[in-house]
C-alpha positions, 0 to 999 in steps of 0.5 A: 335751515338748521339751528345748530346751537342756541348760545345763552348770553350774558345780558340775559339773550340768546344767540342763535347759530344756524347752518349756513353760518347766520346768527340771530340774538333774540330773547327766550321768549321768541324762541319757546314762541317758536317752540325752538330747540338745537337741531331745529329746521326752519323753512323759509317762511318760519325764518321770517317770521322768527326774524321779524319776531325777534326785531320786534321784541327788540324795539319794545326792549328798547323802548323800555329801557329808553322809558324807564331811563328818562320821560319821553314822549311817543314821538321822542321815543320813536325817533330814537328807536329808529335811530338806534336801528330798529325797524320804523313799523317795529318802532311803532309798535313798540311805543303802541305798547307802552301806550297800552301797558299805561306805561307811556303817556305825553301828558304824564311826560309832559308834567314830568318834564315841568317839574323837572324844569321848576327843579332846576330853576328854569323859567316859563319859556325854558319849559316851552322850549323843552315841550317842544323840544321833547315833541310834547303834543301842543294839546298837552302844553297849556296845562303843563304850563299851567304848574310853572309856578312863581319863580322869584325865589329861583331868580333870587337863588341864582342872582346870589350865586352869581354876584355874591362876593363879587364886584356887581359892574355892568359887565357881571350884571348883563353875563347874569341877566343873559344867563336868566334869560337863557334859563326862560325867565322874563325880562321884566322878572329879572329887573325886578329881582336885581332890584331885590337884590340891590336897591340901586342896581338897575340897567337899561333894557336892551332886550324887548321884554315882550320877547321874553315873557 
């Protein structure tokens, strides 16, 4: 197979333009890799190597604009790889290396997703969840959990937001108490800040605080 034209494009990839009319984006890389120039002739076996080749930096190419965008773990990062429609072995390999460039690690990851749970006044089991959620191996969650600190001024933050100015009754009471507890906080966290918050606003468990701690 022949190699008509090699197009530059404006991502910074190239598109290769063959003789029976296929078409391969890769980058500058691959082809100085296969020493390609217009005119090139390609076996059979050199077109699938240069086609795996390409595939490859393309997983890895992914998987760094993935990483550098958000913290995922390697099982995260994977999933979406292969969801976005690169190769499962190419995934892989991509995520591998990361690992090896010390550019991916779940513990890392991990601790970055608590801080940034604990920034937005989440609560221990939204955390949890999140952990699990983001494929956090259960071997890393311990110590991750570790640095939730005491939440108290959070939950005072948002009781303020939600029931200043307002006419604190029981039905605003319980919309703010579900949505602490859709945030991860425990029950038993919450009553005491409402307590905080007004001496004599107090409600009847509806929940089982063991739930929820």
């Amino acid at each position: 197979m022949k190699l008509l034209h090699i197009v530059s494009l404006r991502s910074g990839q190239l598109k290769l333009l063959f003789d029976d009319g296929s078409e391969l984006k890769t980058v500058p890389s691959v082809v100085e890799q296969f020493f390609l120039t217009e005119n090139s002739e390609l076996d059979e076996a050199q077109m699938q190597a240069l086609r795996e080749a390409a595939s490859a930096m393309s997983a890895k190419q992914r998987a760094v604009r993935i990483v550098s965008a958000v913290g995922v773990s390697e099982k995260e990062l994977q999933k979406r790889l292969i969801q976005k429609g690169e190769q499962e072995q190419d995934a892989a390999s991509a995520v591998q290396w990361l690992k090896e460039l010390h550019l991916l690690d779940d513990k890392q990851t991990a601790e970055q997703i608590v801080r940034s749970a604990v920034n937005r006044g989440y609560g221990r089991a939204r955390v949890r969840n999140l952990l699990y959620e983001k494929g956090i191996p259960r071997q890393f969650w311990d110590e991750a959990l570790s640095q939730v600190p005491d939440m108290d001024d959070a939950i005072d933050r948002f009781l303020r937001q939600r029931l200043d100015g307002h006419e604190v009754d029981e039905k605003l009471i319980k919309k703010t108490v579900d949505a602490l507890l859709r945030r991860g906080h425990s029950y038993g966290d919450i009553q005491n800040a409402l307590q905080r918050y007004r001496a004599d606003c107090e409600i009847e468990p509806e929940f089982d605080p063991d739930n929820f701690s």
